[in-house]
C-alpha positions in Angstrom: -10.0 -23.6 -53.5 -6.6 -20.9 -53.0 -4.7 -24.1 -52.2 -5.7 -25.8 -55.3 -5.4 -22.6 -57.8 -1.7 -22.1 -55.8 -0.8 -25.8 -56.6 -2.2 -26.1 -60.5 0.0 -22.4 -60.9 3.3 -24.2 -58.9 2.4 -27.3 -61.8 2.3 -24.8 -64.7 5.3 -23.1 -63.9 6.7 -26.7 -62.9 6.4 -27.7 -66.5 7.4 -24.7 -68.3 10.3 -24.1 -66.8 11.4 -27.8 -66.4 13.7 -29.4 -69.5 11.8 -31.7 -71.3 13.0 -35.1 -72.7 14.6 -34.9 -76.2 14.6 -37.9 -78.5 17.4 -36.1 -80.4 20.4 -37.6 -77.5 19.2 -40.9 -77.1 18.2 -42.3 -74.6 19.0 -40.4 -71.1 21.6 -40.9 -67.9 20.5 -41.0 -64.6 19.4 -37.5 -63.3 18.5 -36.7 -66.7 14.9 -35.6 -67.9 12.5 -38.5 -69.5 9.1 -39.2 -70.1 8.9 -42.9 -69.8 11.0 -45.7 -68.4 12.1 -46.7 -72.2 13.6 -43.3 -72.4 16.4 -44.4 -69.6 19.8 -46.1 -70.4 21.0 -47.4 -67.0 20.2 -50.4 -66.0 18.2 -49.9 -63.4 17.2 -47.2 -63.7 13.9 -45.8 -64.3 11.8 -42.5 -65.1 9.8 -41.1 -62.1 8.3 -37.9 -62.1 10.5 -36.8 -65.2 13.9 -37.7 -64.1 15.8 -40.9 -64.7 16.3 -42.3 -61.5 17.7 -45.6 -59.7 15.0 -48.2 -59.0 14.2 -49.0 -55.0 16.1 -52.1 -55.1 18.9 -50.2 -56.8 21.5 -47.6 -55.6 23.0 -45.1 -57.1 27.1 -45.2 -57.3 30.2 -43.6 -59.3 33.5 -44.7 -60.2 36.5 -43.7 -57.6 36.5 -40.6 -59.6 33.1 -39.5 -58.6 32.3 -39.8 -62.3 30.1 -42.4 -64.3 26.8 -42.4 -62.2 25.7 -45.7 -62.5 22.5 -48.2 -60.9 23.9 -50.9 -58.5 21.5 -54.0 -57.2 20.9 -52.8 -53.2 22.2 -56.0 -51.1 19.0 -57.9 -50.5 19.6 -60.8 -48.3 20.3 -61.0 -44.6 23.4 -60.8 -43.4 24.5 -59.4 -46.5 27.8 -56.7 -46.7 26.3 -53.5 -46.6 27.8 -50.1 -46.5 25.1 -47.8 -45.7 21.7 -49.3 -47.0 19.6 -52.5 -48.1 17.0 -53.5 -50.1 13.9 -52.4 -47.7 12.6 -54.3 -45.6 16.1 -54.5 -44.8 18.5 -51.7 -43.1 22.2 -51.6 -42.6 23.5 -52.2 -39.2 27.0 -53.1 -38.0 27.7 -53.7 -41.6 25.5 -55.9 -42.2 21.8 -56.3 -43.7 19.5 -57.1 -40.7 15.6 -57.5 -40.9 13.4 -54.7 -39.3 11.3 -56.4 -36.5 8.0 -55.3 -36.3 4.9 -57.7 -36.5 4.3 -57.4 -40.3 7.8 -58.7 -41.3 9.0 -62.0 -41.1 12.1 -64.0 -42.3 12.0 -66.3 -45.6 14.9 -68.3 -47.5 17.1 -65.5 -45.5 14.9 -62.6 -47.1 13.0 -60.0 -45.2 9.5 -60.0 -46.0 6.7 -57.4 -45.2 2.9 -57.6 -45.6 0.8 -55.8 -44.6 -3.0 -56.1 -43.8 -6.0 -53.1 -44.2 -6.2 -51.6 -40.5 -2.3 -52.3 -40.2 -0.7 -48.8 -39.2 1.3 -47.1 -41.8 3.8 -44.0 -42.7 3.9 -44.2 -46.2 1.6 -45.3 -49.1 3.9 -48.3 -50.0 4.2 -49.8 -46.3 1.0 -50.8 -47.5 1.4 -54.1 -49.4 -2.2 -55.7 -49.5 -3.9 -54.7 -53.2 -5.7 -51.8 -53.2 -4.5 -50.3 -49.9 -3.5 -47.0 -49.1 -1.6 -45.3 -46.1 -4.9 -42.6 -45.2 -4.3 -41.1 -41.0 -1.6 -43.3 -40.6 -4.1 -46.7 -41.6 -4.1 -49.1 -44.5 -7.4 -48.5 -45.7 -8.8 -50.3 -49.4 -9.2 -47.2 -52.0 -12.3 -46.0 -53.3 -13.9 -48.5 -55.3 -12.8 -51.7 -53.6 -14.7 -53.3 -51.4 -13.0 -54.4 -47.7 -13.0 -58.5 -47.4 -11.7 -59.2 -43.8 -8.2 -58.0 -44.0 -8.4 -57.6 -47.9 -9.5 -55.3 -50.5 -11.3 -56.7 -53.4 -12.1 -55.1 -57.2 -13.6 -57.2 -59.2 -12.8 -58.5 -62.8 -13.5 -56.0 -65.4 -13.8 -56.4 -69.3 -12.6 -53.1 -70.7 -14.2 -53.6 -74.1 -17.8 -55.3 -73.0 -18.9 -58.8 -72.2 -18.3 -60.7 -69.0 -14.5 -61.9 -67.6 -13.5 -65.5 -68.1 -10.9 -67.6 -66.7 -7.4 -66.2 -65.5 -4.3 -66.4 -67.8 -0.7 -65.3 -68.5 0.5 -62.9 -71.2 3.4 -64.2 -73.3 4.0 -61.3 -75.2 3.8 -57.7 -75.7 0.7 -56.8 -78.0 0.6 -53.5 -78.4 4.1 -54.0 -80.4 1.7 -55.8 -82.8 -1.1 -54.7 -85.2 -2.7 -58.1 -84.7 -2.4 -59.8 -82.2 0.1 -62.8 -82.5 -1.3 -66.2 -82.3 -1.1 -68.0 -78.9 0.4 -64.9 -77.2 -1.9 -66.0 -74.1 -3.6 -69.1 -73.1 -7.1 -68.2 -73.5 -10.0 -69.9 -76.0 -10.4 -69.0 -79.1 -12.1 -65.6 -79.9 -10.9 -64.0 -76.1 -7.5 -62.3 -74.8 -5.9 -62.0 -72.0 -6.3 -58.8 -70.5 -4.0 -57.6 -67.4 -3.3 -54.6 -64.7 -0.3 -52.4 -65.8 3.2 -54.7 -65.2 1.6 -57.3 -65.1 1.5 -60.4 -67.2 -1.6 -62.3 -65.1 -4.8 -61.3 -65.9 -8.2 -62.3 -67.0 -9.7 -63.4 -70.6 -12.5 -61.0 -71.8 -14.5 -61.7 -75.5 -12.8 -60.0 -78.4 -16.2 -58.0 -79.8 -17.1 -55.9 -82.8 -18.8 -52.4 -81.7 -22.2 -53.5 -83.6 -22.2 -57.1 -83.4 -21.0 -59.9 -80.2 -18.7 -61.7 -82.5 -15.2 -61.2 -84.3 -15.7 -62.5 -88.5 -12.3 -64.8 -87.7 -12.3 -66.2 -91.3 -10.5 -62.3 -92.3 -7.4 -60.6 -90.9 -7.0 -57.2 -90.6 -2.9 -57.8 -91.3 -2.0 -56.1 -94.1 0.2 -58.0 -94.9 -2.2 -60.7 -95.1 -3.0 -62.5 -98.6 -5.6 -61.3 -100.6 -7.9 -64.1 -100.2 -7.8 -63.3 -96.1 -7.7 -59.8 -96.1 -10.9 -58.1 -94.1 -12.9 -57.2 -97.4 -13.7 -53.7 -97.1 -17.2 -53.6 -98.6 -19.0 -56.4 -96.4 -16.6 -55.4 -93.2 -14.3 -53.0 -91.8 -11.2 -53.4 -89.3 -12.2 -52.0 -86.3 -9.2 -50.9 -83.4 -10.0 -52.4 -79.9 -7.5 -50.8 -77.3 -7.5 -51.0 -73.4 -4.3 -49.0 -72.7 -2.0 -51.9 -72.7 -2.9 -53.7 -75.8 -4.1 -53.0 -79.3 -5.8 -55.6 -82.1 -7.5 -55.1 -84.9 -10.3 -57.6 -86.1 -12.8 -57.9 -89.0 -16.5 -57.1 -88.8 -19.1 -57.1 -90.4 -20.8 -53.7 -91.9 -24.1 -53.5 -91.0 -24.7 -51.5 -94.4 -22.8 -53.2 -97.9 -20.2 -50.0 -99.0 -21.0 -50.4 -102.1 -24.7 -50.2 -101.9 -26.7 -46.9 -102.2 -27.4 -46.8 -98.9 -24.2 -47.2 -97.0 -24.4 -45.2 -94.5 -25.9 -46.7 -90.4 -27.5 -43.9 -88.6 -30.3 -44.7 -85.7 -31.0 -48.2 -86.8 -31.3 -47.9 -90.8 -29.0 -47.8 -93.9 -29.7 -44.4 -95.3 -27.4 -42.7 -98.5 -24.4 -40.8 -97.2 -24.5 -36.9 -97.9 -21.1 -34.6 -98.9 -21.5 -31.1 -99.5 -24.4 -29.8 -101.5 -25.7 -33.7 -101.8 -29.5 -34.4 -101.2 -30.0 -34.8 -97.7 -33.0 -35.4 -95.0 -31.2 -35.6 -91.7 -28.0 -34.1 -90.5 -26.6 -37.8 -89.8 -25.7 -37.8 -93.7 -24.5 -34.6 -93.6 -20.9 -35.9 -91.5 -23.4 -36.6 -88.5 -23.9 -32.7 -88.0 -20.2 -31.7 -87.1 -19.6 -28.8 -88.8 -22.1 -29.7 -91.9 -25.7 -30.0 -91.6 -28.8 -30.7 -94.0 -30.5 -27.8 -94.8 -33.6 -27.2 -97.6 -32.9 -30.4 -98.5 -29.3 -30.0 -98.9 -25.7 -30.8 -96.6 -24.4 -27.6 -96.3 -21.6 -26.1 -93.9 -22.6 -24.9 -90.5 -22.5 -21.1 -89.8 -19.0 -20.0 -88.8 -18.0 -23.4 -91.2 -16.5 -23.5 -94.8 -15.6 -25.5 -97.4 -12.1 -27.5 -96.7 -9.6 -26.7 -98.5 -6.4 -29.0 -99.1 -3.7 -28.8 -102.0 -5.9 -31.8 -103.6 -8.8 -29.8 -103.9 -10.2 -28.4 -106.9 -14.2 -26.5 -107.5 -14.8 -27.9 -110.5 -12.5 -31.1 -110.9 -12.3 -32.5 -107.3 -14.8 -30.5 -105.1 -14.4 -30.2 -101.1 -16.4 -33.0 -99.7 -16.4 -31.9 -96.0 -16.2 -28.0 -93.9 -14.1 -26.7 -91.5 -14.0 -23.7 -88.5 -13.7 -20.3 -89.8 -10.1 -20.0 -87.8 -7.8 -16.5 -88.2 -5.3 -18.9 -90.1 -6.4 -21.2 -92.3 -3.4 -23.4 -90.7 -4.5 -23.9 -87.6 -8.0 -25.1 -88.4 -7.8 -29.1 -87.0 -11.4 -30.9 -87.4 -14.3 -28.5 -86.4 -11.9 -26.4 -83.8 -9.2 -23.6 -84.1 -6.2 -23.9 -82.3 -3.7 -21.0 -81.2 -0.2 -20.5 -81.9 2.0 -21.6 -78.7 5.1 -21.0 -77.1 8.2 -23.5 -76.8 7.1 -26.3 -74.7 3.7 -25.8 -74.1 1.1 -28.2 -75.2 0.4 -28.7 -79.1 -1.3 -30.9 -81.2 -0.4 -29.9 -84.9 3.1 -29.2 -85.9 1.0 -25.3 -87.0 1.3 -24.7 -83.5 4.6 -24.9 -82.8 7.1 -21.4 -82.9 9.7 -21.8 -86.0 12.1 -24.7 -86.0 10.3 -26.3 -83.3 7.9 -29.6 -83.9 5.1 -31.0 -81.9 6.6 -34.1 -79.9 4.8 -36.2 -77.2 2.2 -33.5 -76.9 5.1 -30.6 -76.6 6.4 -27.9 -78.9 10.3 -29.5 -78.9 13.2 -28.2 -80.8 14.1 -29.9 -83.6 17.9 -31.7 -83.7 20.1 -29.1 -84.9 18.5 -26.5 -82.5 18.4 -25.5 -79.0 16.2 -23.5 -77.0 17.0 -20.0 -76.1 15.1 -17.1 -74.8 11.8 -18.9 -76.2 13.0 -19.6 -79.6 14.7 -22.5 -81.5 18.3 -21.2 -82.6 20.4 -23.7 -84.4 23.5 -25.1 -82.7 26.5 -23.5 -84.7 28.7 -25.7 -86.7 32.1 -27.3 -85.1 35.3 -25.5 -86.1 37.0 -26.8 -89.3 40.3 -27.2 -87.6 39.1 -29.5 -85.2 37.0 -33.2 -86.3 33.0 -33.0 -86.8 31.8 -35.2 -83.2 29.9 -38.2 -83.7 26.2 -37.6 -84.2 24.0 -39.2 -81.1 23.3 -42.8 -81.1 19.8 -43.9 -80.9 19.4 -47.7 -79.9 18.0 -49.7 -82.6 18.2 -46.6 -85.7 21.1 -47.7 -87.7 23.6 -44.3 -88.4 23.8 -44.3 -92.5 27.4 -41.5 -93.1 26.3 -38.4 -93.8 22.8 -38.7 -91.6 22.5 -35.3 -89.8 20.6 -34.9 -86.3 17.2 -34.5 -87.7 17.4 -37.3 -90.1 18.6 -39.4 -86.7 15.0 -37.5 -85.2 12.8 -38.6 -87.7 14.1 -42.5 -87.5 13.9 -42.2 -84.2 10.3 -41.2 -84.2 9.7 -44.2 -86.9 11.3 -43.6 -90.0 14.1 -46.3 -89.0 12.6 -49.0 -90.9 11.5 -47.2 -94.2 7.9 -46.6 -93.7 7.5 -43.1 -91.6 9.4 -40.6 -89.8 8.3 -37.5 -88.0 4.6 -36.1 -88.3 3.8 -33.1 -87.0 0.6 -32.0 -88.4 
């Protein structure tokens, strides 16, 4: 238990004192800090354990300056030119690329293959090759969950979102890019998707389902972009978000209570009226299913240590408060039915309330915003160029177009998705 409090204390102190990936200079150069592969320029290159870095089958070099750090391929077949290293299996000898002999690795097309099988011995976690296998006492051994098949480990087919896995099938495009899925992205039947491990684009078709009925109502879309005629009618149906991680889709289903009707609202089997505050109630389901309202005498009324909400739109008379919120020191930091607490530069936030001034919550973090930098825990803005000397270019951001006159947080907020029009930064 010491070791484990030491090691979560080395983390924290790991994370606040580490630089964190800023969107406001681009993308990053190798050595540089990111949170995702997308965030690094080099080819190449990618982000592990927050630092861009070369991939395995790449080396980093520089220019005969010692400047410009760049990824180059590692030589990969044998007998290849080498200098000092090769794309593993392989090593440098002499020169030259040569294949490791040992009794997992064999020649092929004049490339050096390993594999591995479970009860193979081991060093490293990756000498491991069979799926599912881990290097545990110096033995590939199948991971927890897996079940041993011979010299195998097996998982079986899983359907994140319910029902029962169907044939195998190959993803042709990136989904989670799209609101809807595009049509015949993947080769499965009608009314399934192709669902796939992480990097991969093989997987298995599993049913698209609604959360209270087995079937998707196909003759609606939930694009909204869709014609009027198609749209998922929102008083018989509702678009409902499926997700696994890797992909997203919305589909049209069917309400099990009409919108429009009296009784709208489902709770425990039965369409019942929908209570807002001080509506006639008989169950705390109407009253916002009990989170922070509840019915009481007959009436939906906010919880102890609850209020009213209050918003800018919100007026007693004209426009009353139709839900409550936590009693919170500032009414700022109230978020849903908790409080949250002011926090210092780069700790974790989830409204832009949290976040010290100039600062804005980004991935989870309380970031600087462009124009600022960090210093002694606050956000102090980066001074102006001299006069005599010409303004440097601002930083470019792959895919934002730079409009003249577009300062760093303008570049910030299309970078965060106000590039096309529609958004920009959100941080509350």
């Amino acid at each position: 238990m010491l070791l484990l409090k030491s090691f979560i204390a080395l983390s924290l102190v790991w994370i606040v004192d580490t630089q964190l990936f800023s969107p406001c200079n681009g993308k990053s150069a190798l050595n540089d800090t990111c949170d995702l592969n997308g965030d690094c320029d080099n080819k190449g290159s990618i982000c592990l354990r927050g630092r861009c870095r070369c991939h395995p089958h790449y080396q980093e070099t520089k220019d005969e300056k010692g400047r410009l750090p760049k990824c180059s391929p590692l030589p990969a077949k044998v007998g290849a030119k080498c200098a000092n290293k090769c794309r593993e299996p392989l090593f440098c000898r002499n020169g030259e690329c040569q294949c490791v002999q040992r009794g997992t690795t064999r020649i092929s097309n004049g490339e050096c293959v390993t594999t591995s099988r479970v009860g193979d011995r081991c060093s490293r976690h990756y000498d491991c090759t069979s799926p599912f296998s881990a290097c545990l006492n110096s033995q590939c051994v199948c991971i927890s969950g897996t079940i041993q098949q011979g010299s195998r480990c097996v998982a079986a087919a899983n359907c994140p979102l319910g029902g029962l896995p169907g044939q195998s099938c190959v993803r042709k495009s990136d989904p989670s890019l799209a609101f809807n899925i595009p049509p015949n992205q993947d080769n499965c039947p009608s009314g399934q998707v192709c669902v796939t491990a992480a990097d991969s684009q093989v997987g298995h078709c599993c049913p698209v389902v609604c959360p209270l009925a087995s079937h998707v109502d196909v003759k609606y879309s939930c694009d909204p972009d869709a014609v009027p005629a198609l749209k998922c009618p929102s008083d018989s149906h509702f678009c409902h978000l499926l997700s696994d991680g890797s992909f997203s889709q919305a589909v049209c289903c069917r309400r099990p209570c009409n919108a429009m009707a009296p009784n709208a609202l489902y709770a425990n089997n039965q369409c019942i009226p929908r209570g807002q505050l001080n509506s006639a109630c008989t169950s705390n389901a109407q009253c916002g299913g009990g989170e922070g309202m509840e019915c009481m005498k007959g009436q939906c009324q906010c919880q102890q240590n609850f209020h009213p909400a209050v918003d800018v739109l919100t007026n007693p008379l004209k426009n009353p408060s139709q839900s409550c919120s936590r009693d919170c020191e500032n009414e700022s930091l109230s978020k849903d039915t908790s409080c949250m607490k002011a926090v210092p530069l780069n700790s974790l936030c989830f409204i832009q309330k949290q976040c010290p001034q100039n600062s804005g919550c980004y991935r989870g973090r309380c970031m600087c915003r462009c124009g600022f930098a960090p210093k002694n825990g606050k956000c102090v803005e980066i001074p102006a160029p001299p006069t005599t000397t010409s303004a440097p270019a601002p930083a470019i951001i792959p895919g934002v177009p730079i409009n003249p006159g577009s300062d760093l947080f303008n570049l910030f907020n299309q970078f965060l998705g106000g590039a096309n029009g529609k958004g920009g930064i959100n941080f509350g």
